[in-house]
N, CA and C of each residue as an Amber inpcrd file, in Angstrom:
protein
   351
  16.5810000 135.6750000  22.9480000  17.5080000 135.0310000  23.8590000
  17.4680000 133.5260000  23.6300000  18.4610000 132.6090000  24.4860000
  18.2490000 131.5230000  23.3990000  17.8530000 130.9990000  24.6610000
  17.0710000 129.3260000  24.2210000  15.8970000 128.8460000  24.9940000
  16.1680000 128.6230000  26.4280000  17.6130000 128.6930000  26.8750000
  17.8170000 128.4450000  28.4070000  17.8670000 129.1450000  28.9700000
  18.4660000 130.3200000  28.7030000  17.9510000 131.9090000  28.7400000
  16.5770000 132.3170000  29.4110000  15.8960000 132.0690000  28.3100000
  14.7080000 132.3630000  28.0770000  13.6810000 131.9870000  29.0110000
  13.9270000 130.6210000  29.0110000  13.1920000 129.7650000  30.3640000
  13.6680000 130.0870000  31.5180000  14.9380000 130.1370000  31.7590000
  15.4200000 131.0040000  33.4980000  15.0390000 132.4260000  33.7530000
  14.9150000 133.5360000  32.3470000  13.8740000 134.8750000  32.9080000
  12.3810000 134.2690000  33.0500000  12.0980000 133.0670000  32.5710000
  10.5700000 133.3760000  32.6770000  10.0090000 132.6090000  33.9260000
  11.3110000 131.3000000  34.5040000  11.0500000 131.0100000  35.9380000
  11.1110000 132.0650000  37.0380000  12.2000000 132.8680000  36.5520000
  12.2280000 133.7390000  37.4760000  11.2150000 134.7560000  37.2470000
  10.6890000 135.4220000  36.9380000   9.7220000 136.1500000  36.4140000
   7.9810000 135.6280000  37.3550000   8.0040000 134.4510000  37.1320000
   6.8240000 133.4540000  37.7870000   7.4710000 133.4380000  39.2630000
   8.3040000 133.0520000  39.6690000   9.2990000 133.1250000  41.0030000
   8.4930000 134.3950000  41.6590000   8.9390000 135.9400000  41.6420000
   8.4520000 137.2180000  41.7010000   6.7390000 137.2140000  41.8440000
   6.0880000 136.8870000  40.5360000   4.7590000 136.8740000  40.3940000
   4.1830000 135.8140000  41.3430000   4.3990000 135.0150000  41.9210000
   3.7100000 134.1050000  42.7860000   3.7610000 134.6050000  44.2460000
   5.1000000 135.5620000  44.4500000   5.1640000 135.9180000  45.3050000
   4.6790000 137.4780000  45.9530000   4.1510000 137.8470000  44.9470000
   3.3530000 139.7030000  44.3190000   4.8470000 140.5910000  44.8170000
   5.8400000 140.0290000  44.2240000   6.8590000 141.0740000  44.3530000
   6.9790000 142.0080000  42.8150000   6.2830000 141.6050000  41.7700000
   6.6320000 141.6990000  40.4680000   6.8040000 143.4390000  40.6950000
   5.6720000 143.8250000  41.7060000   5.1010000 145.0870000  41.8910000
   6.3530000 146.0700000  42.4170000   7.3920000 145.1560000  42.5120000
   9.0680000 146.2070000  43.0770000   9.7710000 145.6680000  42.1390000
   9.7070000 144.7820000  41.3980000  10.7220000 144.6930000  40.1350000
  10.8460000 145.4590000  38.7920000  10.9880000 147.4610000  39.2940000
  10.7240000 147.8360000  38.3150000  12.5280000 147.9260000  37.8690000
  12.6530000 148.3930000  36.9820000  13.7870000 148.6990000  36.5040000
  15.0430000 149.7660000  37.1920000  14.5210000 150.5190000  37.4090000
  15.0820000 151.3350000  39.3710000  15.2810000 150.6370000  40.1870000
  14.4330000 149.9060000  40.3900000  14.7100000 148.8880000  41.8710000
  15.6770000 147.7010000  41.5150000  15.4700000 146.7630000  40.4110000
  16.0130000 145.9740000  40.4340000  17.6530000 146.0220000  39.5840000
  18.1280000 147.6570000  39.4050000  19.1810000 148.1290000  39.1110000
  20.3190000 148.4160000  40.6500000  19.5180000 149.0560000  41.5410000
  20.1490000 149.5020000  42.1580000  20.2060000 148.3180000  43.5800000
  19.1650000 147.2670000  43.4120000  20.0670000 145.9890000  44.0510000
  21.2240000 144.9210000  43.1980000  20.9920000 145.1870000  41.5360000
  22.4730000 145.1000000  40.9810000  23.5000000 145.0820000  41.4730000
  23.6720000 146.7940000  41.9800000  24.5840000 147.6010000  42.3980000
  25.0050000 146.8030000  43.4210000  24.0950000 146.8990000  44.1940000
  24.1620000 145.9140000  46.0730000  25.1270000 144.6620000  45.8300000
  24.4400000 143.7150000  45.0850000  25.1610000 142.7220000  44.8170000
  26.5750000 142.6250000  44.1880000  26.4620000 143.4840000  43.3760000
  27.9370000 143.5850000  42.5790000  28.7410000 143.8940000  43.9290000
  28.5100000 145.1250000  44.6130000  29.4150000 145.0370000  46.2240000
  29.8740000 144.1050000  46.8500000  28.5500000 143.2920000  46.9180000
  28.7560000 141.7590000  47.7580000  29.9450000 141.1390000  46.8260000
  29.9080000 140.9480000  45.9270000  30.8530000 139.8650000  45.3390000
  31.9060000 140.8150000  45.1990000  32.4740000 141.8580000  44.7670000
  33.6980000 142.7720000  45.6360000  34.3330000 142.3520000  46.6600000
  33.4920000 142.2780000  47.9240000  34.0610000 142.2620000  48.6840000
  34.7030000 141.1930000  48.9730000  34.3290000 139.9100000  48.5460000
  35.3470000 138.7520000  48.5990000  36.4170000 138.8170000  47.8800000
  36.5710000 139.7910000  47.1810000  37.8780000 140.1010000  46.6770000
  39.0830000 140.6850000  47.3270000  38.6620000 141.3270000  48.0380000
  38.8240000 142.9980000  48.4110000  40.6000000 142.6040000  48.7320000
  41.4190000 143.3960000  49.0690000  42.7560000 143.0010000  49.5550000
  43.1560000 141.8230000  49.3150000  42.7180000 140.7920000  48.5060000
  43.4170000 139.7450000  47.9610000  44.3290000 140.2190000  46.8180000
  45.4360000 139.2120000  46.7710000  46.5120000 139.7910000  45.7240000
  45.5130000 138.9710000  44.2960000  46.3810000 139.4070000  43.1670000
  45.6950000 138.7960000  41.7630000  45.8250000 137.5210000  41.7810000
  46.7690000 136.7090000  42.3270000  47.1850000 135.2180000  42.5370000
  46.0620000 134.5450000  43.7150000  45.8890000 135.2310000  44.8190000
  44.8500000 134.6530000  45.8000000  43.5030000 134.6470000  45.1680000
  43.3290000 136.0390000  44.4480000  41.6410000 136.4360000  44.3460000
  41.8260000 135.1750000  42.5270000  42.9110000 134.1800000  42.2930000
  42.2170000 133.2130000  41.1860000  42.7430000 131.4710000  41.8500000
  42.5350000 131.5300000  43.2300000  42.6030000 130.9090000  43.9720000
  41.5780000 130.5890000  45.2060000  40.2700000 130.8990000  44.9490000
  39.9990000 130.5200000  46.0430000  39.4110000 129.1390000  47.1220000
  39.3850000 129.0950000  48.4580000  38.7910000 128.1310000  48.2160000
  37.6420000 127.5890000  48.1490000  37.3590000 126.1260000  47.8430000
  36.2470000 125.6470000  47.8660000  34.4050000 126.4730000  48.2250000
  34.8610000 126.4750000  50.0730000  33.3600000 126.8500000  50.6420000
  33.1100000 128.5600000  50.7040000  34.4680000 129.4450000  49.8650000
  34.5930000 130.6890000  49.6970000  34.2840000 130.5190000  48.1480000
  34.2980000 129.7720000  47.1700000  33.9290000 129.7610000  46.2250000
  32.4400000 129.5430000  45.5780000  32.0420000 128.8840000  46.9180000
  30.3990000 128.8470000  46.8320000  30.0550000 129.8730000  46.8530000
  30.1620000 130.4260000  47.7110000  29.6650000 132.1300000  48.5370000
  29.7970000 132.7650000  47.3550000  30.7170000 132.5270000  46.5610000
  30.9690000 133.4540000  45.5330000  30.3510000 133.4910000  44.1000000
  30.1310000 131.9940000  44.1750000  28.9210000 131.1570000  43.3440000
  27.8530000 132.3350000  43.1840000  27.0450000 132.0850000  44.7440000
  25.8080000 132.5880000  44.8860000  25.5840000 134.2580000  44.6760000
  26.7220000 135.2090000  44.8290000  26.8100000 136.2080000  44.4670000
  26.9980000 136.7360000  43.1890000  27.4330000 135.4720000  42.0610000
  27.3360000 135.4310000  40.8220000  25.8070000 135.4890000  40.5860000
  25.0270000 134.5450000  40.4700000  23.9540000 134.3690000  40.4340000
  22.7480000 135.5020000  41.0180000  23.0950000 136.1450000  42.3370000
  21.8450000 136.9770000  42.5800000  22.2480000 138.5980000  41.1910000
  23.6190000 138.7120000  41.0700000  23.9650000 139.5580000  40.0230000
  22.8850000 139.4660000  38.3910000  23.2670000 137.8690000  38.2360000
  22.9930000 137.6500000  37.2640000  21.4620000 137.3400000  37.1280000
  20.6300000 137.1070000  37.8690000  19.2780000 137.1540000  38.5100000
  19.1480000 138.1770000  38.1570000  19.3810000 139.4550000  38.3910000
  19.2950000 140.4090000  38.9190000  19.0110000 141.2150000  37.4790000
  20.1640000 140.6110000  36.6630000  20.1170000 141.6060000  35.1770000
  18.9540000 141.2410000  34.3280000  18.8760000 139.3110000  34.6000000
  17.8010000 138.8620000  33.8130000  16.3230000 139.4580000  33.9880000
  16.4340000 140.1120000  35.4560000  15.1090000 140.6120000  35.6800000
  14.9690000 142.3570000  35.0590000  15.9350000 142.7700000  34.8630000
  16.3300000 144.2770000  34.2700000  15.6910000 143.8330000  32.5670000
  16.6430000 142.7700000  32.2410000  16.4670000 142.8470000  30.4630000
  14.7610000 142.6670000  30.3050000  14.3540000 141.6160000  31.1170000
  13.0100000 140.9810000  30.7990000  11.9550000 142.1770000  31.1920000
  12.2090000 142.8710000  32.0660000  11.4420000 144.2450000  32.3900000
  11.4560000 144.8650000  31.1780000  12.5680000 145.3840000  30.3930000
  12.5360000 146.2700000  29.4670000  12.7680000 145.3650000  28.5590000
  12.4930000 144.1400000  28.1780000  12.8010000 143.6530000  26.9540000
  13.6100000 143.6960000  25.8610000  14.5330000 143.4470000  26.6770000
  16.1010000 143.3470000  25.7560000  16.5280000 142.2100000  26.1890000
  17.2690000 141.5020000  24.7880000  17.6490000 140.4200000  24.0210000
  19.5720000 140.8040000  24.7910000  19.7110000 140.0250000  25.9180000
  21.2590000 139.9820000  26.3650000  22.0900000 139.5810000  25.1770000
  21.1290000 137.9600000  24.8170000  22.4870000 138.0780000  23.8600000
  22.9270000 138.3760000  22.8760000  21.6120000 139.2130000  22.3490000
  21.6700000 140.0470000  21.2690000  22.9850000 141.6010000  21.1470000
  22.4630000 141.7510000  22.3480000  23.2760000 143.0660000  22.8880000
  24.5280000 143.0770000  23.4790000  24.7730000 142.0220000  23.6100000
  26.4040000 141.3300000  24.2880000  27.0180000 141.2510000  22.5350000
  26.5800000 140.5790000  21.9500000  27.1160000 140.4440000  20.6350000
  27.5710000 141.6150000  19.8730000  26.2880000 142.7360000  19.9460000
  26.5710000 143.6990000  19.0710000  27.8710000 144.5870000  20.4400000
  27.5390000 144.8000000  21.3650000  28.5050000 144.9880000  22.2740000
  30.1480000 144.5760000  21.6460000  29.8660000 143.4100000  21.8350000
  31.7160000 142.7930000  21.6960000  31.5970000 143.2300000  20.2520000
  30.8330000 143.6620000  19.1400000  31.3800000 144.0220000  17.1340000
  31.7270000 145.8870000  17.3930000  30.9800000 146.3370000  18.5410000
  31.5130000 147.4380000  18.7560000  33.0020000 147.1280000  19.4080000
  33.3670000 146.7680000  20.2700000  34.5060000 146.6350000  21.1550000
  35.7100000 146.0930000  20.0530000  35.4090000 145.3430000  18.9750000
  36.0930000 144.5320000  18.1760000  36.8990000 145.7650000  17.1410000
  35.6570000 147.1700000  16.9260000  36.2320000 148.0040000  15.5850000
  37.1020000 149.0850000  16.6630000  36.5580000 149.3650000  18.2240000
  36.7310000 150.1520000  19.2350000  38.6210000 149.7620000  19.3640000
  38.3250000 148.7130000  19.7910000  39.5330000 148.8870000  20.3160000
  40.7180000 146.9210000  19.6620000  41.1580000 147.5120000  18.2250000
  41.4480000 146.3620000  17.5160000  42.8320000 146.0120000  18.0670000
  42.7190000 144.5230000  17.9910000  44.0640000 143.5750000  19.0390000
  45.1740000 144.1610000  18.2290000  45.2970000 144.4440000  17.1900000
  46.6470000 144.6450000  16.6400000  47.1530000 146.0350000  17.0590000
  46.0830000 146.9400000  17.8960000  46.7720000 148.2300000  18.2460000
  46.7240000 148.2580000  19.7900000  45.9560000 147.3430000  20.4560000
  45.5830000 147.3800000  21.7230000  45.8340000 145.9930000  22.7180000
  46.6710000 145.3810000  22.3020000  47.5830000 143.6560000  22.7950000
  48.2170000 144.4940000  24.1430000  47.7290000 143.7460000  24.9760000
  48.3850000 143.7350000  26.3730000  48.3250000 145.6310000  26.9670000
  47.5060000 145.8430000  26.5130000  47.2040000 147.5730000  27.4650000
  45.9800000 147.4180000  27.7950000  46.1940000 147.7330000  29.2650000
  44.7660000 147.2780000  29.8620000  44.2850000 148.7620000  30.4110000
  44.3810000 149.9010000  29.7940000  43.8080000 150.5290000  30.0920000
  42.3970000 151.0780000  28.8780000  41.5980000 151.6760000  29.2860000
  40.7740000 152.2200000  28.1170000  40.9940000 153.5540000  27.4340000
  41.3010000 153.3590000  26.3970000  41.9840000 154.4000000  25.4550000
  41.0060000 154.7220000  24.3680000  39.9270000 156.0400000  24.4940000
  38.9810000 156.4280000  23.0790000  39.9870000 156.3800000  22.1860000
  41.3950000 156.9490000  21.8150000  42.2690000 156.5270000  21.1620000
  41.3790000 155.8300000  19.4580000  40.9210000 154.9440000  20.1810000
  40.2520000 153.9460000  18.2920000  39.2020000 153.9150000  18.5620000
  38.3330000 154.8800000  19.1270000  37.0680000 154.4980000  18.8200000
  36.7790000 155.0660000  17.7950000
């Protein structure tokens, strides 16, 4: 992972351990408050049209900030548990997605089609 990365799983990591939570950050647990969180930031969506929900404001955008972040907290503590390289796996991710589903057959369809995999 690259060094800023790297240093924010391992603050957070020390964060947990100072606090003897490390002992519930197994990979179960800290998946299925993922889940939790991903809800939370849903729901500031929820019944907004596509024009409102890329509009919001300011002190609703914080809120929304922070629900980014416990998400993303959340995964860094998943990868660093099981030791996987995000941006290793985001990369090879998007070279799969790239042969999966190529722009010249798949421009403007937003649905998911095995179709090219």
């Amino acid at each position: 992972m690259s060094d800023n990365i790297e240093k924010l799983s391992n603050d957070l990591k020390n964060f947990a351990l100072s606090r003897d939570w490390e002992q519930f950050h197994t990979p179960k647990n800290l998946s299925m408050a993922l889940i939790a969180e991903t809800a939370e930031l849903v729901e500031h969506f929820q019944w907004l049209t596509p024009e409102e929900s890329r509009n919001i404001a300011d002190d609703k955008l914080k809120d929304i900030s922070y629900e980014m972040a416990d998400i993303f907290i959340y995964l860094l503590r998943i990868a660093e548990q099981l030791d996987v390289d995000l941006l290793a796996a985001t990369r090879e991710k998007m070279a799969i997605n790239e042969k999966r589903f190529p722009a010249e057959k798949v421009i403007s369809q937003n649905h998911k089609d095995n179709k090219y995999s």
